[in-house]
C-alpha positions, 0 to 999 in steps of 0.5 A: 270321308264325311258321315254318309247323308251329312252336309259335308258329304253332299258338298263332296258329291256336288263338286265331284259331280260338277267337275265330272260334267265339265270333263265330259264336256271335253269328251265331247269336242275330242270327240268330233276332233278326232279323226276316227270313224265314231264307233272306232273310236268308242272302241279304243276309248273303251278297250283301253280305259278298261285295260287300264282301270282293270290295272288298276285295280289288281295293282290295289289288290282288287280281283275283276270278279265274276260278280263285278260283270253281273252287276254292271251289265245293264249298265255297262250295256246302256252306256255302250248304246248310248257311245255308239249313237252319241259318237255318231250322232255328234258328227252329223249334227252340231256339239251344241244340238247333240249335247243338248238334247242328250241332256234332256234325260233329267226329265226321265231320270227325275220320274224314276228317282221320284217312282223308284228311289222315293225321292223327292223333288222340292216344288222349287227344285222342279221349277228351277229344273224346268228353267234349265230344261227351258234353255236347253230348248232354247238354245236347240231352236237357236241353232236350227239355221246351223249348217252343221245341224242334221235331223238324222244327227238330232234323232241319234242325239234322242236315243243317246238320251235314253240311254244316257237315262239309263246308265244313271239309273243303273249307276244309282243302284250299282252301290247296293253291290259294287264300288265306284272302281268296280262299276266303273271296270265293268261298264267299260268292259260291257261297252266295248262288248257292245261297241266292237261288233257294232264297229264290225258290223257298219265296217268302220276302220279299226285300224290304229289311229294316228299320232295325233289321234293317240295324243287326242284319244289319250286326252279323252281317256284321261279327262272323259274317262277317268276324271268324268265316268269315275267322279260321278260314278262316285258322287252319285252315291253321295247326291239325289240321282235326280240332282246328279242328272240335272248336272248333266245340263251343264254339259251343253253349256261347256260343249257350246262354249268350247265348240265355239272357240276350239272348233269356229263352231257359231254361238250367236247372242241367241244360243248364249242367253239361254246358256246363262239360264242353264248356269243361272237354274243349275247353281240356284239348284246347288244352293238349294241342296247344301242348304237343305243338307245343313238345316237338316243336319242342325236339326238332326244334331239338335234332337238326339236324346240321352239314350242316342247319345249312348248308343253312338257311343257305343258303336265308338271303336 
């Protein structure tokens, strides 16, 4: 691995972020396609990845530790919220609504990496971050005359959003204790304590799915889960969190895209516009990134002392 806050690092942790937000992209059609009740479903997708990863984990010699539960709670409880009201709310409302607006947590998650992390947001950074947010909205006014929207749908679609925030948040800081194999276990394990008395609670059938379901629920585990939850869990340990939640705008954009050709969902000239200004904002912002890494990393080069030099030759095993 590259040397912790190198250029070569960051590239790392942008292309695993970028690869993650596709997959749960994925996650998202599946979601709507398969024939579950939406927090059942949670729960099998959860119970079973969490079998898995826990696996896993043993088979490399790794113990599931008390601590390993303790510092993934908060975030293991805000992911489960945020499945349940996402699961829900992508049945009632169209993919295009309920990925969108969940993709409006950048805006939350940029003020407490900018409070709490002390980062920093270039003002460019900002306008381009506004730009993505802006066709965001405008895909979302797009699609109002969709018969498939629901306010009911777009309201559960809000507080996914705050959860979703979260979860990032909670991600971020998980690093301090955990890897990203740990966390990831843990949430999941907290996501189904969360989603299986909720599923109880509203009478959802918890029943096993059928053939056809597996093949699908499978899928989800595999792309969402292991490639979408577990790659970002480990670029957001290389990436500003505020640039790990802007990705998350890329979302809508994918799910619009394959809602349209896999479900007959409509995407008018309308909604595809402002889709171009999301990818348009989201690579300017990337850009910008490596950039700024690799001046950074000249610089850095260019100004080490004799007595650095030294030292770091020192530390050589």
């Amino acid at each position: 691995m590259a040397p912790e806050g190198s250029a070569a690092e960051l590239s790392q942790g942008l292309l695993g972020a970028a690869i993650a937000v596709t997959a749960w992209s994925t996650g998202t059609i599946l979601a709507k396609a398969i024939d579950m009740p939406a927090l059942s479903l949670g729960v099998y997708r959860f119970g079973i990845f969490s079998i898995l990863i826990t696996i896993f984990m043993r088979a490399r010699g790794i113990p599931l530790r008390r601590e390993i539960l303790r510092y993934s709670a908060l975030g293991g409880i805000a992911l489960g919220l945020d499945i349940a009201f996402f699961f829900s709310a992508v049945r009632l409302t169209t993919v295009v609504n309920a990925t969108l607006i969940g993709s409006l947590q950048p805006i939350l998650v940029g003020v407490v990496a900018a409070v709490f992390f002390g980062e920093t947001i270039r003002r460019t950074d900002a306008m381009w971050s506004l730009l993505a947010l802006a066709g965001v909205i405008g895909v979302i006014l797009a699609s109002g005359e969709s018969p498939e929207w629901s306010i009911k749908g777009d309201l559960l679609s809000l507080a996914a959003m705050f959860m979703w925030g979260g979860y990032f948040i909670f991600s971020k800081q998980s690093k301090k204790h955990l890897s990203p194999t740990e966390y990831t276990a843990g949430t999941t394990i907290w996501s189904v304590v969360i989603l299986l008395p909720l599923s109880i609670a509203f009478g959802q059938d918890l029943s096993p799915p059928s053939a056809d379901a597996w093949v699908q629920l499978a899928a989800m585990l595999v792309v969402s889960g292991v490639i979408g939850h577990v790659l970002m869990n480990w670029s957001l340990v290389r990436i500003p969190l505020w640039v790990g939640s802007t990705f998350t705008l890329f979302i809508p954009v994918a799910a619009a895209l394959m809602a349209w050709v896999f479900l007959d969902e409509p995407l008018t000239w309308m909604q595809a516009i402002p889709v171009a200004v999301v990818i348009f904002a989201l690579a300017a912002i990337v850009r910008g990134q490596s950039a700024d890494s690799t001046a950074t990393e000249d610089e850095a080069r260019d100004q080490i002392v004799p007595d650095d030099a030294i030292e770091i030759l020192g530390d050589l095993p």
